[in-house]
Each structure stands twice: as C-alpha cells, then as structure tokens.
N, C-alpha and C positions, 0 to 999 in steps of 0.2 A: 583393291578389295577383290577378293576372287569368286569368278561369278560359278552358278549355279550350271555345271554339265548340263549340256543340251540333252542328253539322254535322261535326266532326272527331271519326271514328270509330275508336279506337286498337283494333287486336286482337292481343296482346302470343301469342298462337300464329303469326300472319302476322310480327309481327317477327322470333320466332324464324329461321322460312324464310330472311329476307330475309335476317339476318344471318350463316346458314350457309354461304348466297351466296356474300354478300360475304367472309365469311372465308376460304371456298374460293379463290375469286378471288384474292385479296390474297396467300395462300400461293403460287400458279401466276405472280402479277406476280415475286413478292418473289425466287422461284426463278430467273426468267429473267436475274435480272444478275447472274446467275452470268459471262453472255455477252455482251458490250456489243458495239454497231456502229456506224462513225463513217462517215456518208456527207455528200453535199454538204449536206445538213439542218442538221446535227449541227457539218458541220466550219466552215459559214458563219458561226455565231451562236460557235462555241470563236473563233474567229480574233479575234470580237470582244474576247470575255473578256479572250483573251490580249493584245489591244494595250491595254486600257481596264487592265490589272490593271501588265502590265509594262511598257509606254511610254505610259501616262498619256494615248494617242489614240484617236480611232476611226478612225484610218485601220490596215489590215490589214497592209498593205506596211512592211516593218521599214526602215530608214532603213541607209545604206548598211554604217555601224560595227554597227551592232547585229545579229546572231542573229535569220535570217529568223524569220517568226511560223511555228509549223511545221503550223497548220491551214489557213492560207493558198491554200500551196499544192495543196492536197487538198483543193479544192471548185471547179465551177464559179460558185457563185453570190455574184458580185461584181462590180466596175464601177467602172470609173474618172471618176473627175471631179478637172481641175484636176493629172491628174500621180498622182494618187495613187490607191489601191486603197480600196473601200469596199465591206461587206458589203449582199445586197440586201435583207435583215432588218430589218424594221421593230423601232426599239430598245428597245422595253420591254423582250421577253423577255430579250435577252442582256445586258440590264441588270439584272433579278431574278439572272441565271445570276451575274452578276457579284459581284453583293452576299453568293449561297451559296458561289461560291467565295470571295471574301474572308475569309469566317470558318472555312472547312476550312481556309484557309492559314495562317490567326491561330490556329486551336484545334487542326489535327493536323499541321499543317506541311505538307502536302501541297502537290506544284508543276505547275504543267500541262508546265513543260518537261521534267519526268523522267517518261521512260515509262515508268517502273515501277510511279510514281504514279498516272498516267492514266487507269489504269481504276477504281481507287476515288473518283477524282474525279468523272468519266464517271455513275459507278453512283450517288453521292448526287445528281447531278444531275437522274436520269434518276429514282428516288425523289422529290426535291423538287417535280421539276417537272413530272412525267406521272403517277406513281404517285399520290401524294397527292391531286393533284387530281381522277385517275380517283374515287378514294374519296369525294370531296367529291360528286361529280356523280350519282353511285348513292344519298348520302345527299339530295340534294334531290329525286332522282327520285322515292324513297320516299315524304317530305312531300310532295310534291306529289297519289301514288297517294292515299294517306291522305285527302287533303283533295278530288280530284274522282272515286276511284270508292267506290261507296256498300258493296260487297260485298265483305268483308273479302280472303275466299282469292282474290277476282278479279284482286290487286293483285300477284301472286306470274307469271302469265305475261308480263304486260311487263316489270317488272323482271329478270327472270331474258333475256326479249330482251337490254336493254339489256347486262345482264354477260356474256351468253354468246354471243349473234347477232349482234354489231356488229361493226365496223372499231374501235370504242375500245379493247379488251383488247388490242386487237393492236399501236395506235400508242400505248400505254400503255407498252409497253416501250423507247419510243424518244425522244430530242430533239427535239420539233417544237413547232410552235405549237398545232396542233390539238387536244391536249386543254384543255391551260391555257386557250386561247380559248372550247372548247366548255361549261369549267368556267363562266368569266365569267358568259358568257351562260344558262348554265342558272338561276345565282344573282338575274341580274339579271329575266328571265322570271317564275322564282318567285314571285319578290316583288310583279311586276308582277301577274299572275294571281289571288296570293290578298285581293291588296289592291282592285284591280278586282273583285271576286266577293263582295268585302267578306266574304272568312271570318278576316281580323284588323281589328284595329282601325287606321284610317289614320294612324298617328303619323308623327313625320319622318320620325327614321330609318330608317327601312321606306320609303321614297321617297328619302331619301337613300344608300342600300345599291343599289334601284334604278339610281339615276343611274350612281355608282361604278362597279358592275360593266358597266352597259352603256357607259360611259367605258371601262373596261378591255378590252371586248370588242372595241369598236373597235382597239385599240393592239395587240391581239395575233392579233386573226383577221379586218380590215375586210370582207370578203362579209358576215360572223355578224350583218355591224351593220340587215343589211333585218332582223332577228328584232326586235330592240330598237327600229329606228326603230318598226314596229311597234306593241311594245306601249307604244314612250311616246306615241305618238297615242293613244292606247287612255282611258290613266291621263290625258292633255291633259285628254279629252274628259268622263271622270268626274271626275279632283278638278283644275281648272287651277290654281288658285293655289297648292298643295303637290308639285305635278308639274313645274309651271314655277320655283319657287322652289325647294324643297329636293331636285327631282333635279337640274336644271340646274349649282347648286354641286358639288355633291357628282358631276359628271358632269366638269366642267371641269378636277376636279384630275389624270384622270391623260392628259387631253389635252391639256392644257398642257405636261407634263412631255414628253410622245411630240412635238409641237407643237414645243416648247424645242430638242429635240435634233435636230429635223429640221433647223432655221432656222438651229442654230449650226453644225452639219456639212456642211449640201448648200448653204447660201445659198437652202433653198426649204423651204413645206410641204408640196410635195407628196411624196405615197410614191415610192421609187425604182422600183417597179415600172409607175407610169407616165411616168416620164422613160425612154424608150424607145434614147433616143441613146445611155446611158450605157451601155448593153450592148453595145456595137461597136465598143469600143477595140482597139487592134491585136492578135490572138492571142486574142480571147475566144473561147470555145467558142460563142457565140448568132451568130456570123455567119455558123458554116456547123455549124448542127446535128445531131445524127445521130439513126437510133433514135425510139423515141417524140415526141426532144425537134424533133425536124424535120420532126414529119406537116402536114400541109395539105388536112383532107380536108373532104367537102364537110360544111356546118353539119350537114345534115338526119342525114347517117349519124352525125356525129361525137353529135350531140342523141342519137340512138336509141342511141349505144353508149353513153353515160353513164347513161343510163337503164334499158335492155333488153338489151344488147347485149354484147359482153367486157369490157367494164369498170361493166355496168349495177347500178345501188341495187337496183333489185328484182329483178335475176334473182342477182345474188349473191347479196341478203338480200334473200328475198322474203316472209320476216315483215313487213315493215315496209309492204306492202299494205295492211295495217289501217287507219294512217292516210289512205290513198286511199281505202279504205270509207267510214271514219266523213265522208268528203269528200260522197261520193254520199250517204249516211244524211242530211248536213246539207242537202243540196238537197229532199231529200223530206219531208223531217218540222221543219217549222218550228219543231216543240215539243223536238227533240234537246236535251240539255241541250251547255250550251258552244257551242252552235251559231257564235254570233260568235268563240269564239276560236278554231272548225276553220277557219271559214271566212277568217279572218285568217292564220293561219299557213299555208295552202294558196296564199293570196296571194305570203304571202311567199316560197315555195318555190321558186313558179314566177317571180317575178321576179331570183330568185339562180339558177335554170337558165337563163335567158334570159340574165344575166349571162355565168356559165360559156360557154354554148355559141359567145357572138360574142364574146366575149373573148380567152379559149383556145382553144389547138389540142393539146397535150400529155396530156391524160388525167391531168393531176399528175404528168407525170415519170415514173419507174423508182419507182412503189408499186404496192401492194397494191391493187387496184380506183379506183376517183375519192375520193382521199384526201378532198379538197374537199369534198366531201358528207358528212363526221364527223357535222359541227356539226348537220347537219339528222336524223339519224338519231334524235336524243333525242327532236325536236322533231316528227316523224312518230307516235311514241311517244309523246307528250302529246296530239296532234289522239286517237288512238286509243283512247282512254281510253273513249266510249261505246261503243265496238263489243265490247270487255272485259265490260264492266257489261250486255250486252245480250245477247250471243251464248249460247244454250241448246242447240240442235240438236248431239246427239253427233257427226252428220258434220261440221259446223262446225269443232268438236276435232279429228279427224280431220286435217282439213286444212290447221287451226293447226298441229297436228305436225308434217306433213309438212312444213310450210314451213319451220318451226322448224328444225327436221334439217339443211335444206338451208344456212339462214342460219347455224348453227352450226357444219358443215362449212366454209364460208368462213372464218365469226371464226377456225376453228384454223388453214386455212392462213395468213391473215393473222398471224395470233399468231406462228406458225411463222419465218415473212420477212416484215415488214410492208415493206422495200424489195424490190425487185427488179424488173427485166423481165417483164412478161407471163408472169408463173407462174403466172395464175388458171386455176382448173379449167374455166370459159368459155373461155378461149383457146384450151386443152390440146384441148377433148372438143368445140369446138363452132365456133368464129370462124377460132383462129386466130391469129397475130401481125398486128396492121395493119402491120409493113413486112416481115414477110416470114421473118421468123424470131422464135424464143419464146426463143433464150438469154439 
C-alpha cells in the first residue's frame, strides 16, 4: 500500500472547517433550484438537446412538418450555415446535457417539450452539470491546500475565497460552460502540479487523467486551454516520455470526439466562433447589436474595465490580489517556494487578458461581472498560496477582511442574478452603464 508523502500534511480539525464550508455551500446551491432561469446560455446548448434527442440532428431549425424546436427561438446564439440553423456551442457540453437527459427521459419519463416538465429537467441538469462539478472543484482545491501550504488553519482562508468570494457559487447555479470547464482544468492542473513537485509518484495514470482533463478543458472552455498548455510544457520538460506518451493518448480522446463533431456538422474544425461570417445571416441579432453586445470601445478602457473598472476581477473581488502579491513576492525572493509555478500561471494570465481584451468587445454579454475570467479566479488562488503561508502582520488580516467583505458582497450579488445587465455595484455606485443606462 502506498503511504501518504511526508510532505502531505492532513489536519482532520482543518477538514472539519473545510467541510462545514462546503456543506453550507451545497445546502445555499441546492436551495436555489428551487428557481431556474433559461437565458441565451441555457437556451443555446437546450436547443441542441432537443434536436440531437428528438430529430436525431444538430441542426436547431425543426424541419418544416415537425414542432419548432422551442429553445430555438429564445436565444440569440446561433448561425446559419448551408440554410440551416446551428447552435454557437462548442459540442461537448450539450452532448454530456444530452446523454443526462436521455436517461431522465428513460428512468422518469420526463420531456423537454412539456413545460411542466421543464424545470425538473432544467434543475438535474443544472445539478449535474454546475453543482456537482462546483463540488469537485472545492475538493481539489482543498488537496491541493493540503499538499503546497505548510500550516494547517492557513488553508481555511483561501478556500472559504474560493466558496464564498468568487463568480463560481454564483454561475453554479446556472447552464454554462464555465464551471464544468473550470472543473477540467482545475483536475487537469492538480495533477499537473503534484506530479511536477514530485509530491506523488509519477505513474501513468496520473499523466494520463492529466492529459484527459486538459483534452476536456479544451472542448468545454478553449481560453482555459493557455493554463494547460502551460503546465504540459512544464511536465514536457520534467518527465518527456510519460507527458508526451501517456497524456498525449489520453488527451486525444475527447478531442477527437469535440474534433468528430465539428468536421461532420460545419464541414470544418474550426470553432464556430471563429467563423465570423456565419453570424450575419439575414435577421441575426450580431448584425446590428444592441446594449453591452454593440460596444466598441477603446482596447485601453475596455483592458482597464475588465480589470479595475465596472466589470473589474479585482475591484469586484479584490481578494484575489494575493495572487498579484505572491507575483511581486516571486520577483524579489528567488528562494519563494512555487516560485516557477506563480510565475507561470501569471504568464498565463496575462496572455488570456491580452486575448480577451483584442478579441472582445462585450464584457461577456448581459452577466455578472467578466464571466470569462471564472476559470482564472481558482487559478489566482493557487499562485497565492505563499502569501497565505507567509502573511503574519495582524493589519495584513485586517485587510484580508476588508477585501474579503468586499469580494463576498459581489459573490452574493452575483449568486443573487448571475445574468443580467450591469447590475454590479461598480456600475450602480461608481462607472456607470458603458451605453448609457444600467436596466
């Protein structure tokens, strides 16, 4: 039997915390679908469901004899190619959605075309596919605490970040890709990290799980994928012939499958959201958009407001400055522990906001702060792990709190509407709407 790394410090009073957490947590998810909400997110990926389930397609558009698809038409996000309507969802997930409804419709009969069913369908979906994996993602946070901060009760402030400061609890309650993607990636990271650090032993599988998820994370959230490329440089560089051999297989399989479907439905592999033309079919809402979705503003403000600004990571949740810390920490103190992997993943951060800011113009749409930036919120959270293990000064604390406060106050509004117009308390108290009104 293989024993538990000496360097893996369990303190079963710290799990208790951690578990109260998350149990709390879990009861506050499990409450909210009580109240389900179907927006263009939600209705994009159902549309699929419903042609893949009940006309055997992926096209969205019901064929003339047949009973429109009824989430169809209650979304903008779709595109025509070839005459036909097509979701602009990259198909894994609404292919996972697919396979849990199949079996609610096999084990409790439940129909997506009867609304009275709708919202129990909706609510396991939203269970399967955000709840659960929120849960997964808390528990590798945890192994992860466990394995790189050295002081037991140090491990109880970040994770309580992660469950209670973040955009997660909030799009936790909703259809998207962002948690399942941020899930992936956290699994595929871990692995990467403790195997690199050598705090397990380097077996396949454990580079095989590796590959998988960072395969996966591509197919359900591709920005997520600068984290992964990342750390498989990383793992290249430490084991090449089990990084190149057993993640590479075990990477291939769910990009082939995302890969498959792309090739047999569009005639291309690439993602629909850089096939740009297919947006501008006659009557699509992208030709002349309104609101958020038709700003144009310059990179430099648009840059500062994903950052600082009314839609800003750090002035919503300005907890999450630690890992900007622990950034400067790694430039001064060669001897920081982690140093290469703050300094990697602060790479990587910045080359997914360089992305963001000359790519987009929308701020994510009609949500809760820059949705888009979930995925890195964990990952801000992992760089910060020495400034946890380091931090002594009671004002220090002090100012933990106060940021905490602030970053928690966000999570609730978020929790509260994770869609919506420029409801943030920055807009409200401070910016503003960028066009002009905040309904």
């Amino acid at each position: 039997m293989k024993s538990t790394p000496a360097s893996l410090t369990i303190h079963p009073g710290v799990r208790v915390v951690l578990l109260c957490v998350g149990l709390v947590l879990l009861v506050g998810l499990l409450y909210s679908l009580k109240t389900v909400t179907l927006g263009d997110s939600a209705n994009s990926r159902l549309a699929t469901v419903y042609a893949l389930t009940h006309e055997g397609t992926w096209y969205i558009d019901s064929p003339p004899d047949r009973a429109p698809n009824p989430f169809a038409m209650n979304t903008v996000d779709k595109v025509e190619l070839q005459g036909r309507m097509l979701s602009t969802k990259p198909p894994i997930l609404p292919l996972l959605m697919t396979g849990e409804y199949v079996v609610l419709r096999s084990v409790l009969g439940w129909d997506l075309s009867d609304r009275t069913q709708l919202k129990h369908i909706v609510q396991g979906m939203v269970l399967g596919m955000a709840i659960v994996p929120f849960i997964i993602i808390l528990i590798i946070f945890a192994r992860f605490l466990e394995h790189f901060i050295a002081t037991p009760w140090r491990r109880i402030p970040p994770f309580i970040v992660l469950a209670l400061g973040t955009q997660l609890p909030g799009f936790a309650t909703q259809i998207s890709n962002h948690i399942p993607g941020t899930c992936a990636m956290m699994l595929a990271l871990y692995f990467a990290l403790v195997l690199g650090s050598k705090r397990v032993s380097p077996t396949p599988w454990r580079f095989m799980a590796f590959g998988f998820f960072g395969g996966l994370t591509f197919t359900l959230d591709m920005p997520l994928t600068v984290f992964i490329a990342a750390a498989g440089l990383y793992l290249i560089f430490k084991f090449p012939r089990q990084a190149i051999l057993y993640s590479g297989v075990a990477m291939a399989l769910p990009l082939l499958v995302h890969f498959a479907v792309m090739i047999y439905v569009t005639g291309s592999p690439l993602p629909i959201q850089m096939r740009k033309e297919l947006y501008f079919y006659e009557g699509a809402f992208w030709r002349s958009p309104s609101g958020l979705d038709g700003l144009n503003e310059p990179k430099g403000i648009y840059g500062f407001h994903i950052l600082l600004g009314r839609f800003g990571l750090f002035l919503l949740f300005p907890v999450l400055i630690t890992g900007v810390v622990a950034v400067f920490q790694s430039l001064q103190d060669r001897s920081l522990p982690w140093r290469g992997y703050i300094l990697g993943g602060f790479t990587a951060c910045v080359l997914l906001s360089f992305y963001y800011i000359f790519n987009t113009n929308n701020y994510g749409g009609s949500a809760y702060g820059f949705r888009w930036y979930i995925g890195v919120m964990p990952v801000l959270l992992m760089m910060s792990a020495p400034v946890y293990e380091r931090m002594r000064a009671w004002w220090a604390w002090g100012i933990w709190v106060m940021l905490f406060g602030m970053s928690m106050y966000s999570a609730w509004e978020c929790f509260q509407a994770p869609w919506g117009s420029c409801h943030e308390w920055t807009v409200r108290l401070i910016f503003g709407a960028p066009f002009g009104s905040s309904s």
